[in-house]
N, C-alpha and C positions, 0 to 999 in steps of 0.2 A: 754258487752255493744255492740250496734250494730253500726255497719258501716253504716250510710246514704249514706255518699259518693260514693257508686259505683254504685246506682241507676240514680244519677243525671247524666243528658244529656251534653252531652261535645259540647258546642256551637262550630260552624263552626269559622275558627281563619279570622276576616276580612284583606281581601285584599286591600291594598291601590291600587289607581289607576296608570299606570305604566306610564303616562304620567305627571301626578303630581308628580310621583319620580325624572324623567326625568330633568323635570323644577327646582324645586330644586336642584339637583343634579350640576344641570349647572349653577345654580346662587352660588351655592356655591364654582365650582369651580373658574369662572370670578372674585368674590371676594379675592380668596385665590393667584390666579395669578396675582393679581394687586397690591395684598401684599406682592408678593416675585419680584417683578418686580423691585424696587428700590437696591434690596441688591443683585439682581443677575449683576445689572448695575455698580456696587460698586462692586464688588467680581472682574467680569470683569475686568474694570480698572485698580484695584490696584494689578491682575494677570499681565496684561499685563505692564505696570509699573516696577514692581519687573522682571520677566523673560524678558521681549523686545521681545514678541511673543503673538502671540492670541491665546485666549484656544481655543480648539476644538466646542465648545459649545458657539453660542452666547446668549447674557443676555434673551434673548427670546424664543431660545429654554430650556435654562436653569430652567425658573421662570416657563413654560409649564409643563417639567420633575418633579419639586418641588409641583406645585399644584395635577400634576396626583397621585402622593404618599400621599402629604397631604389628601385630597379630601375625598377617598374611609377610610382612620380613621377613620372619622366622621360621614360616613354612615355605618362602620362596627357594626353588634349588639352585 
């Protein structure tokens, strides 16, 4: 039986636009940071509460840190 398949042309793989990644990319983090934003404000608290010290990290840099790790998941292929 013959092979057809190695004749056939192997179309160019298209490229998304890196600006339209870009865009994306950032709404999805802004969303993802807005969504850890409430529990990193609550984690704080009820750290500081329990020890009677502030963590190193406020709820801000915190919910930041959480989306930068989340974020890139979701665009991994």
């Amino acid at each position: 039986m013959t092979d057809l398949t190695t004749d056939t042309p192997i179309e160019a793989k298209q490229s998304r636009n890196t600006n339209a990644e870009k865009r994306e990319y950032g709404a999805y983090f802004v969303v993802i940071f807005f969504a850890c934003l409430p529990l990193a404000l609550f984690t704080y608290v009820l750290f500081a509460l329990r020890n009677f010290r502030l963590p190193e990290k406020d709820p801000v840099q915190t919910a930041w840190s959480q989306a930068g790790i989340i974020t890139p998941m979701i665009f991994h292929p």
